[in-house]
ZAVEXNU-458650 format. One record per residue (C-alpha): x, y, z; residue in one letter. Coordinates in steps of 0.1 Angstrom, whole numbers. Layout:
N
c1,c2,c3,residuo
X,Y,Z,A
...
//
This chain:
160
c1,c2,c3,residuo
0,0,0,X
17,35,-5,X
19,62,14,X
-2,92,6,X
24,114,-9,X
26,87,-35,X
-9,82,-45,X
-21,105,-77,X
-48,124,-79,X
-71,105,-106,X
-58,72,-99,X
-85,43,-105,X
-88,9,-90,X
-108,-13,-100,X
-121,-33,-74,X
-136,-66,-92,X
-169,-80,-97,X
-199,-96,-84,X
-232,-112,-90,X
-259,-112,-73,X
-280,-142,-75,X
-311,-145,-63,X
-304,-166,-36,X
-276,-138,-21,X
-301,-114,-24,X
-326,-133,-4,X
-303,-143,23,X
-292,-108,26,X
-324,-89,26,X
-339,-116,56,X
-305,-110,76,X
-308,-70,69,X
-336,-51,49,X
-367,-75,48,X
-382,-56,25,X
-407,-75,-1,X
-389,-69,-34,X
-359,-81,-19,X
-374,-111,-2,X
-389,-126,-33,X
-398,-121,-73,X
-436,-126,-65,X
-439,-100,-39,X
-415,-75,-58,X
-435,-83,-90,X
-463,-62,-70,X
-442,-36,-65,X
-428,-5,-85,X
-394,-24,-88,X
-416,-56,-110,X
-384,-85,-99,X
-363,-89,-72,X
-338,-72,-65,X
-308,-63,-43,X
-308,-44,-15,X
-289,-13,-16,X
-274,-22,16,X
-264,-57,-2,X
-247,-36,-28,X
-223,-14,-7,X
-213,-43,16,X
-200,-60,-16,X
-182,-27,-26,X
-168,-28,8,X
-160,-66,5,X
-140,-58,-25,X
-122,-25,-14,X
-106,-50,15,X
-98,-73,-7,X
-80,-49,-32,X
-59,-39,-5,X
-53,-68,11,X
-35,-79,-23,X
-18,-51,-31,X
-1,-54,-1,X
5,-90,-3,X
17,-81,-42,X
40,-51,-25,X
56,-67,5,X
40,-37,27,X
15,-36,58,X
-20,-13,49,X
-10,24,55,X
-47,30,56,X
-63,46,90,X
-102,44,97,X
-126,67,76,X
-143,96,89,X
-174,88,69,X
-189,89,35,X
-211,117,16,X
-233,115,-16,X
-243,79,-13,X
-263,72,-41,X
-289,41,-54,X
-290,50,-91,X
-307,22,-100,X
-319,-10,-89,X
-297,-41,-90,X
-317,-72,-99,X
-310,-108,-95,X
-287,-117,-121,X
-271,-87,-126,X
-235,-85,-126,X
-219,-54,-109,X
-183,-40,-115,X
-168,-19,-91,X
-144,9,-89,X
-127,35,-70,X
-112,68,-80,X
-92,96,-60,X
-106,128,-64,X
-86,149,-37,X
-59,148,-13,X
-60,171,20,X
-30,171,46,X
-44,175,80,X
-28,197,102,X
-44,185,133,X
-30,151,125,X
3,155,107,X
9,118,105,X
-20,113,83,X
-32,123,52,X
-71,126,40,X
-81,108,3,X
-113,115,-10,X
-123,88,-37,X
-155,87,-61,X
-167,51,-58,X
-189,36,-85,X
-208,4,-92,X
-217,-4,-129,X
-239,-28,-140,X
-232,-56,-173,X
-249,-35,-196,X
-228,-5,-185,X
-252,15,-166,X
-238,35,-126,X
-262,18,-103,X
-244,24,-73,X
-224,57,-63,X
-208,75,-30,X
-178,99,-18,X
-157,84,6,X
-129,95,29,X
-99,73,44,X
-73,86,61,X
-41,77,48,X
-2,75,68,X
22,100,56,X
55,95,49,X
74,101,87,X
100,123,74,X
72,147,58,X
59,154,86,X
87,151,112,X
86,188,133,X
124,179,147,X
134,171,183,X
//
């Protein structure tokens, strides 16, 4: 993993893909959002969405599920431990459109902004643009999120 000073703005990873069967989607939804159109197809048939589909919840854990992943093999492919910190939250979270059993959604990540923080010298703030995209190429899935990120120790180093 690299240390904020080296990551560019505009830099894109992309995470990997997943579908969402309908059985996933059913598990999910009873474990988190029991809501009828993600429970089954003949009760979302009555609804607006007309099929099943996945829970937006169900669709930002597997963004999540994928981020760690990502970065759990770049450091493997690296040699280095994760330089991330925790994340002070995410804005703009966005359910374009519905995700339906089926589908199969690609995910990606893209840093839009780098802050330093002078309240916490030793870390750096990156602000990515996270996207999902369904098979046929349409965003279904969108939010900002923020990480904080380890600087470099001699960038921030204030002497002794």
């Amino acid at each position: 993993m690299t240390w904020f000073e080296d990551m560019a703005i505009g830099e894109r990873r992309e995470l990997g893909s997943y579908l969402f069967t309908p059985e996933e989607i059913v598990r999910y939804a009873r474990a988190f959002d029991p809501q009828p159109f993600h429970l089954s197809d003949e009760e979302a048939a009555k609804t607006h969405f007309g099929r099943l589909c996945a829970s937006g919840w169900h669709t930002g854990s597997v963004w999540m599920k994928l981020m760690v992943a990502h970065i759990q093999a770049e450091c493997e492919r690296l040699g280095t431990p994760s330089r991330l910190g925790p994340s002070p939250g995410f804005t703009d979270l966005k359910w374009i459109r519905p995700v339906f059993a089926g589908d199969t959604i690609t995910y990606s990540s893209t840093l839009l902004e780098k802050r330093e923080m002078r309240t916490r010298p030793q870390w750096g703030l990156a602000i990515h643009g996270n996207e999902g995209v369904n098979q046929d190429g349409v965003t279904v899935f969108s939010f900002t999120g923020k990480v904080l990120v380890a600087r470099r120790p001699e960038t921030h180093d204030t002497g002794g």
